[in-house]
Legacy VTK file of the C-alpha trace (Angstrom):
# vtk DataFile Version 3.0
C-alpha trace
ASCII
DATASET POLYDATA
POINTS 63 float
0.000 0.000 0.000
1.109 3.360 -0.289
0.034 5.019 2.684
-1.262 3.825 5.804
-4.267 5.382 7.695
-4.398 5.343 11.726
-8.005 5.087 11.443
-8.597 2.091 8.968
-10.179 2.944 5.941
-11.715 0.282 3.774
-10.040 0.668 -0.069
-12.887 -0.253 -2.782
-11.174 -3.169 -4.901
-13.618 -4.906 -7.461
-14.743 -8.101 -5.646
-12.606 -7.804 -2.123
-15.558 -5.027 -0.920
-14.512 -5.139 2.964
-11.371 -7.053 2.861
-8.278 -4.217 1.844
-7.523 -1.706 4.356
-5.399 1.132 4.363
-4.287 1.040 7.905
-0.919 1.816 9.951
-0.600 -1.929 10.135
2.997 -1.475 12.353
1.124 0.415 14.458
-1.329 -2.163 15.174
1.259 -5.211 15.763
2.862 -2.971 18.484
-0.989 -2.270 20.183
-1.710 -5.649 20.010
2.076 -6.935 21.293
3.332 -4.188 23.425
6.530 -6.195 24.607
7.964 -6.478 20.478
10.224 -3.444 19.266
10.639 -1.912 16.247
13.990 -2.994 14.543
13.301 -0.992 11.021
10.510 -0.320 8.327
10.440 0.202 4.623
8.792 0.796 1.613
9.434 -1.215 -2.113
8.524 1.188 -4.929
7.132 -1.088 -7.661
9.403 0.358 -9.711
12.620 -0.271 -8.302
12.035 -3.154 -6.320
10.042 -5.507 -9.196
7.073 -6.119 -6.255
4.067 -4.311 -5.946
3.909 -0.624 -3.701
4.473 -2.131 0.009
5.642 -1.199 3.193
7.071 -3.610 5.489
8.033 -3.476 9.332
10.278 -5.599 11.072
10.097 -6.417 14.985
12.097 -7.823 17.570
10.165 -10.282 20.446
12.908 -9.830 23.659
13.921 -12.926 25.319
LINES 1 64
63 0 1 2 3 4 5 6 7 8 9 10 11 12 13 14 15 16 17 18 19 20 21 22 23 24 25 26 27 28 29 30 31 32 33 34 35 36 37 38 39 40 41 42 43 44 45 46 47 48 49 50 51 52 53 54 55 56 57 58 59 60 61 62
């Protein structure tokens, strides 16, 4: 996705009505798992990276 929303806001797709978000989805693992830390985060531009538009997060779970 290519932005993220901290109020989740449905995106209209053809047939997925109700299932894509646009959502600060790092934001969420950390409310939901307060003990993980953030390690880094990222974006892959589609066209540099040969994937679709993402953004990805990375977490660490302490011993």
């Amino acid at each position: 996705m290519t932005d993220f929303r901290k109020n989740p806001l449905p995106e209209k797709a053809f047939f997925l009505h109700g299932l894509l978000f646009k959502r600060d989805f790092g934001g969420m693992w950390i409310d939901l798992f307060p003990e993980i830390e953030p390690v880094a985060n990222g974006f892959f531009w589609s066209w540099t990276s040969g994937l679709d538009d993402l953004n990805w997060w990375l977490f660490r779970k302490p011993l």
